[in-house]
Structure formats: C-alpha cells, structure tokens
N, C-alpha and C positions, 0 to 999 in steps of 0.2 A: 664263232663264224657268223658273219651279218650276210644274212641270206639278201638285202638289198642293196649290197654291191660284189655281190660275189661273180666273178665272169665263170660259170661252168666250163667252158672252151678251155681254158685255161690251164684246171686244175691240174694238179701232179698227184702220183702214186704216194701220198703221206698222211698220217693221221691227224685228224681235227675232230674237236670234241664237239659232239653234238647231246642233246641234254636227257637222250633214257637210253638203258641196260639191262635187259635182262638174266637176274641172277636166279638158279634154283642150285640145294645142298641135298647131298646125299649121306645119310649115316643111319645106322643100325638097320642097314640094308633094304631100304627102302629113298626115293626120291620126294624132296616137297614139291607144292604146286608153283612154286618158283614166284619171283614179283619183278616187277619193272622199278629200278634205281635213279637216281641223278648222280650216284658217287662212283668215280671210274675212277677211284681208287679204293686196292685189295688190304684190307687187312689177313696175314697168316700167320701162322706159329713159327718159329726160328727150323724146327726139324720137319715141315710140311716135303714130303715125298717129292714133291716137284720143283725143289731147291735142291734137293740133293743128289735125289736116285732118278730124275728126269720124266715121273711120270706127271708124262704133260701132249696133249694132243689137240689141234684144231682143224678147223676145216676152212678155203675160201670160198664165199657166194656173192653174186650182184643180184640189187635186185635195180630194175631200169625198167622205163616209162615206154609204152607203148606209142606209136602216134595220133593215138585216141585219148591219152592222158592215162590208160591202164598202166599198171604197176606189177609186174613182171616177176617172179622168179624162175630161173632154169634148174628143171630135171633137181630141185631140191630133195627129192627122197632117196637119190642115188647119194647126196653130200651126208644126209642122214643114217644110209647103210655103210659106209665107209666110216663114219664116225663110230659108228661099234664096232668093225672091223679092227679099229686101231686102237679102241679101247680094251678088249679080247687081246688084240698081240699084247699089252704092255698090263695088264691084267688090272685092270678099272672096271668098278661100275658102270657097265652100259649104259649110254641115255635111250630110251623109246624112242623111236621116229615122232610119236604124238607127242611126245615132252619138248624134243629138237625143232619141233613144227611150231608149238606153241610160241617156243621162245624168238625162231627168227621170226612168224608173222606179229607179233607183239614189239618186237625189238622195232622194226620196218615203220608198222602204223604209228605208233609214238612218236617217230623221227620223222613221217610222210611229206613235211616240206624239205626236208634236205635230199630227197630223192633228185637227181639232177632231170633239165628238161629231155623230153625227146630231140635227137639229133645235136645232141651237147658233146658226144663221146665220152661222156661223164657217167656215172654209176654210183649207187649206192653198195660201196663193198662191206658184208656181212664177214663178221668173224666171230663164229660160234669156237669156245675152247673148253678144253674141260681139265684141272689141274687136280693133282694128290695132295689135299693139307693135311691140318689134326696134329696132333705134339707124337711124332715118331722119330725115333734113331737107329732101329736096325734097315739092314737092307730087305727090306717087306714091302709088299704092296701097302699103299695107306688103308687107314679107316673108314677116311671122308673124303668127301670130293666135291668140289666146287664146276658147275657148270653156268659157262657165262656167253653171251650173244650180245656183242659191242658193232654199232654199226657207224661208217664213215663216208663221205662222199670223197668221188677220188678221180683222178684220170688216168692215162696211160700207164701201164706198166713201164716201158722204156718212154723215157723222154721224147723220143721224135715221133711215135706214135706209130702208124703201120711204111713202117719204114727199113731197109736192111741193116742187121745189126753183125756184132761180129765173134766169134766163137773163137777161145782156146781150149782144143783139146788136151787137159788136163789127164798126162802120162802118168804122172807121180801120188797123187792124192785121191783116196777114194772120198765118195761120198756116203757110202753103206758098207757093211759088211755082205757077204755072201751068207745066205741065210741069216741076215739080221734081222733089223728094223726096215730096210729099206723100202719094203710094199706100205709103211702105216704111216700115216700124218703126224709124225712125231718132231715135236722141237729137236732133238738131239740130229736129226738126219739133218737141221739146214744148219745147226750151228757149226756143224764137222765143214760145209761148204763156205762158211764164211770166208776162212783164210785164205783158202785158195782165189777166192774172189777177186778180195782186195790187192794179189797179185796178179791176177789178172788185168785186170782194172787198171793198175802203176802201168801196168806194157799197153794198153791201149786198146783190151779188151773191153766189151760190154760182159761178157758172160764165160762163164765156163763149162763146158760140157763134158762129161765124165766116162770114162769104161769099166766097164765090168771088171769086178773085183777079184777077181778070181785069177783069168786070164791077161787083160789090159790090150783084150782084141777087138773086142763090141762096143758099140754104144749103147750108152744108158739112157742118160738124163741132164738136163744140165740143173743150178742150184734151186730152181724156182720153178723148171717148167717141164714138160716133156718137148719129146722131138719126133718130126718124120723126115723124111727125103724121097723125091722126087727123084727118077733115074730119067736117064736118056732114052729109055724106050716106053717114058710114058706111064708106067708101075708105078705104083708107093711103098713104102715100108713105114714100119713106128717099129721101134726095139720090144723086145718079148722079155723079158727078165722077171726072176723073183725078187730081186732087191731093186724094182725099182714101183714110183707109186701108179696105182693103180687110178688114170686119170681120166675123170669124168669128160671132160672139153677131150682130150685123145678118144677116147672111144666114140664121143658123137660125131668126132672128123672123120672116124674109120666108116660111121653108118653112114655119113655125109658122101664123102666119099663114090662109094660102093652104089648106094641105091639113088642118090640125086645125079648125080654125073656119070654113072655107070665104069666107075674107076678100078684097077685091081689095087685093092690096098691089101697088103699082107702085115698081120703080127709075127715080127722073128726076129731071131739075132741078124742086126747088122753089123758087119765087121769093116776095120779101116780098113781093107784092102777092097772097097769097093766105092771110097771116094771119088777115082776117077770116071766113076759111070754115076755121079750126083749131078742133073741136073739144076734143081731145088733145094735147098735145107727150108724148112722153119720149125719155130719152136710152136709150143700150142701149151694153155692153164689157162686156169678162172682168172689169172690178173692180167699175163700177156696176152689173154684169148688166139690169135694167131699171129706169129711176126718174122717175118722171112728174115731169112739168115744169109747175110751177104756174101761168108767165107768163113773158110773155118782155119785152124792154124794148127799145125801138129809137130812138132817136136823142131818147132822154125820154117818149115815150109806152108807157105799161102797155096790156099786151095780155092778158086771164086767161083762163084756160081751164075746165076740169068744174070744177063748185061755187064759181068766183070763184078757182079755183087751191087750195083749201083741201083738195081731196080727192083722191086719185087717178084717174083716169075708171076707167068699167068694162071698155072695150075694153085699157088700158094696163095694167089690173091682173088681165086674163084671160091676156091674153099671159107677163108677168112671172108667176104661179103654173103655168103653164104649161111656160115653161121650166124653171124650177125644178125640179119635178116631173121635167122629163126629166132632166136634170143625178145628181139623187139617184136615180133608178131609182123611184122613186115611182108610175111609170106606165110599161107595156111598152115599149124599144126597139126600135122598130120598124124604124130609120133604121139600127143600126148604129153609132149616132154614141157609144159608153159604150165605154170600153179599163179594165178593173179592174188591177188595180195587184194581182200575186197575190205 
C-alpha cells in the first residue's frame, strides 16, 4: 500500500497488507508475552482444531484519528470481554484483557501511518483472532492456541456508504442454532451465512436478515451486523435473543438512544407481524457502524420504509452522526467509552 497516493475517501471494506502483527502462543496452559511480526502468513499442523472442529474466534475494532490527530479506540475492553466470552462457549484458552490490550495497542502503533486522516470516513480496522492448532485428530478441544492482531485500513462496510440498503428476509436458512453458538464471535456462525448471501445478493439483495431458529417469527440478525427498527409511534426495538451476537455498537445505540435523545428503546423479540408499524429499519456493527435499511423483502413481498426507502430516516441518521461523533471525540466523553492509542 503506498501511503503517497493512496485517496483514503476512497477506500472499500478489503484487506491490504500493512508491515506488523501481533502474534502471542498459548501451550502447557499458560500465554507467552507475544511479539510484533512482518509475516502474515500462518504456519499450522494438517490436524490444528481450527481446520477441522472450527475452533476459531475473532473480534472487529477501529481504531480512527481524532480531529486533533489523536488516535482513538472505541469501548476496547468491552471487544476484549466478549473475546473470552467466546473463547469459554467454544472451550479455548482465554486471552487477558491486558494481553488482548497489548496486542491491539502494539499492532495500531506499529502501523500508525496507515491510520487514515480525520474526516476521511476511513478507519484503521483491527482484527484480533485467536485459532486451535498443535498436531490433534480427535474431536477435543486443542492443546495450543494461536492469538493474532492483524490491522488494515478500510472504508465503508457497504459500498454507497451511509446510504439505504436492502434486506431479504431469509424464511428458509438459519444462521445459528437455538442454543448454539449464535451469542459467540465464531467463524462457523458467518460461514453458515455465506450461502445464503450469495442468493441473496443474485436477486438483488445487499443483505440478508435472519429469524429466529426456532420459530421463524423474530428477527435476529442479519450475516455481518445486527438490527433495530423504528415504529410509527416513535419507539425503538433491537431483537432480544440468545442465538444472536451480543453487540458492542447495539448496545451503545440502546444507551445512545435512551440517554442522549431521550428515546424509548426496548430489548425484545420482534416479530414479522409488526412490519407494518416499521417506520425505520437499520442495521448497526463495528464495520457498518449504522446503515439504514431501505426495505426489507419477505417471502416476495416489498416492505419500504422513510421516503419509499430512498432516504435515510431522521431518527436512523440522528443516531448514526451521533455515534460517530462519539467515536472521533467530536463531542465530550462522557461514558468513558474512548481509550487513545498514545
């Protein structure tokens, strides 16, 4: 990546090699002090757990430039306790918050000019992952474990940026089980969404958004982000479930929400039978951070939402520059929720 012609404005949601990684190894049940790399490529054994029996888990973070030039990370220690969250469901070696600290402010400083400018809409996306190797064949948790912090600079999650996008609700395909994996950052949860995707995708979807496994009356999640909606009387919801992930960017929209704008936002099942009282959808995650949801599509029937789907709502896009604004210090921390990268 030549950082002297690179247009940050530009950039798209894909990976580009930038020149350190932090790696640290876990075995005979203890963690090393880990080291910073230039080789982002993995050597593993043929039977490493996370080729076979899928344990493998990560988490997404940005870290983004203040308009002071400070260097930002959001509410990191919440990515850090979910990261053992999901190491616990899938039965791995937890990392420490101070080891998971180590590695993204280490991974960040190392890379500190690829950090994109303030007002670029550009990001430095962090991907801490932690995989199962070691020479194993039975179905057992591994021995060893590999913890790694790969950072990239990126743009928009969706292409047109804060723009309405478009939803098929996904009748036939789960994304989780009931009582699975669904609550943990596990590879297996997105890869089960692939397929479905890419038929979506053929019909002229951006996304697809999923219900509850159980019944196929709620909504969940779609493959990459979570969701709220916006009624006609003004109210919010985000879905309540245990198969679905427990998301960092949702929950600060609920406090956002709630205590900046004095919103009712409620946690609970929402069920299709209350589309026709959606004035708003969007989606919300670390990569789409918030992206209103134009219409959604259920079993052939279009459902549109503010402006016939053409525009953003004003509740979706009060939210979404809102966050933002916390994110980049643009407005006081008042939560606590900003850790600068010094």
């Amino acid at each position: 990546m030549d950082l002297k012609t690179t247009e940050w404005s530009k950039l798209d949601f894909s990976y580009r090699y930038v020149p350190y990684r932090f790696h640290a190894h876990w075995k005979d049940g203890a963690w090393d002090e880990g080291i910073l790399t230039t080789e982002n490529k993995i050597s593993i054994d043929e039977g490493a757990t996370c080729l076979h029996y899928g344990q493998q888990i990560f988490e997404g973070m940005k870290a983004q430039r203040a308009r002071d030039g400070r260097i930002l990370l959001f509410r990191p220690r919440e990515n850090a306790k979910r990261f053992r969250e999901s190491a616990r469901r899938l039965l791995m070696a937890e990392v420490p918050e101070e080891l998971f600290m180590k590695g993204i402010v280490e991974a960040v400083k190392a890379n500190i000019d690829y950090v994109p400018p303030y007002g670029t809409g550009a990001s430095l996306y962090i991907r801490p992952f932690q995989i199962g190797i070691g020479e194993n064949l039975g179905v057992r948790a591994a021995y060893e474990y590999l913890f790694v912090v790969f950072v990239t600079p990126v743009g928009p999650y969706f292409k047109a940026g804060f723009k309405p996008i478009s939803l098929k609700v996904e009748s036939f395909y789960d994304r989780a089980a009931s009582h699975g994996i669904g609550q943990a950052k596990a590879g297996g949860n997105y890869s089960a969404s692939l397929f479905p995707l890419k038929k979506a995708k053929d019909e002229g979807f951006n996304e697809v958004v999923y219900l509850d496994p159980k019944e196929h009356k709620y909504f969940e999640e779609t493959g990459a982000s979570n969701v709220f909606f916006v009624f006609k009387n003004g109210s919010l919801a985000t879905p309540k479930s245990d198969s679905i992930l427990y998301s960092i960017t949702r929950r600060s929209l609920v406090d956002v929400a709630r205590l900046d704008f004095g919103l009712n936002m409620e946690e609970r099942p929402v069920g299709l039978d209350e589309i026709d009282n959606f004035a708003e959808v969007g989606a919300c995650g670390t990569a789409a951070v918030v992206t209103p949801v134009g219409w959604l599509t259920y079993l052939g029937k279009k459902y549109s939402f503010y402006a016939d789907g053409k525009e953003p709502g004003p509740i979706t896009t009060k939210l979404y520059k809102q966050l933002i604004a916390l994110q980049v210090a643009d407005i006081p921390d008042k939560r606590g929720w900003l850790e600068e990268i010094k």
